[in-house]
C-alpha positions in Angstrom: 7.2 -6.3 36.2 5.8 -6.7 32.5 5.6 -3.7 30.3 2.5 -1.4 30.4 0.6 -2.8 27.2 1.0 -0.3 23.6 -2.4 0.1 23.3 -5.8 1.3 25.8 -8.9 0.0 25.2 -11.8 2.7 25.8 -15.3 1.1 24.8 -17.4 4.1 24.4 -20.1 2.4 21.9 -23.5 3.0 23.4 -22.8 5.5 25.8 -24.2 9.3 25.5 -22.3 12.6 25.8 -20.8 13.6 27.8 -19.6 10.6 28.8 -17.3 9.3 25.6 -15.4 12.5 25.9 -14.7 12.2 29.8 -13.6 8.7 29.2 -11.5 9.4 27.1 -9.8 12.8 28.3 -9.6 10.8 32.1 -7.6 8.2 29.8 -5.4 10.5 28.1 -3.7 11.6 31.6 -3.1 8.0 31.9 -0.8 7.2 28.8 2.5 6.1 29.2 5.3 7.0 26.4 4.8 4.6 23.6 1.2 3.9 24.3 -1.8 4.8 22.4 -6.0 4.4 22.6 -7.7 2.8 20.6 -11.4 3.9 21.5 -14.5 2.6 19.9 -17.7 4.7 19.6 -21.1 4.2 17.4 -20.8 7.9 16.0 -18.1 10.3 15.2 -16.8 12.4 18.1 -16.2 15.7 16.1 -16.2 18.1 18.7 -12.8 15.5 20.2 -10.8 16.3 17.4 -10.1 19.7 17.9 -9.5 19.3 21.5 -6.8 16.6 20.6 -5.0 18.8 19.0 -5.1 21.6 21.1 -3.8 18.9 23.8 -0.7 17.9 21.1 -2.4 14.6 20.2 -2.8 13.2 16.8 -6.3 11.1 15.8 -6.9 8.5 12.7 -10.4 7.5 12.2 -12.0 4.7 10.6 -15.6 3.7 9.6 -16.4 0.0 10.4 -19.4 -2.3 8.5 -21.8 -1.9 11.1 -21.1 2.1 11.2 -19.3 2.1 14.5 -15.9 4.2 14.8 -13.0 3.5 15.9 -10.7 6.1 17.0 -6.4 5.7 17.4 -5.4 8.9 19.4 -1.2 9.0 20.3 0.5 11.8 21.3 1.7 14.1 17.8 5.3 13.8 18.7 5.5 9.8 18.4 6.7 8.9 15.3 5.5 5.5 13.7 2.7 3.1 14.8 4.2 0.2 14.2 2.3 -1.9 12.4 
């Protein structure tokens, strides 16, 4: 049985609200120790922020060219990304 993989994909781009939030929160219950998701929306979930940390997870955010988002969320006690 192969490892589960570090990172989870959640494509969010191009849906509306609620539904970027839902995906991710129904993918947070999924994580495994070690993983992370790596979601990808075309604006920045603000309101997700402060319910990541209120749930003990940690966020970096970064602006691509074509002014999509793309959001690394891991739980705040995991040290190091590796890479």
């Amino acid at each position: 049985m192969s490892a589960p993989a570090r990172e989870i994909l959640v494509d969010a781009r191009g849906l509306e609200p609620p539904e970027p939030m839902e995906k991710v929160m129904t993918t947070l219950e999924l994580l495994r120790p070690g993983q992370s998701i790596r979601m990808l929306l075309h604006r920045e979930p603000f309101p997700l922020y402060a319910i990541l940390a209120e749930r003990g997870y940690r966020h970096a955010t970064t602006m691509q060219a074509d002014g999509s988002y793309v959001i690394l969320i891991s739980p705040a006690g995991e040290s190091g990304q590796g890479g």
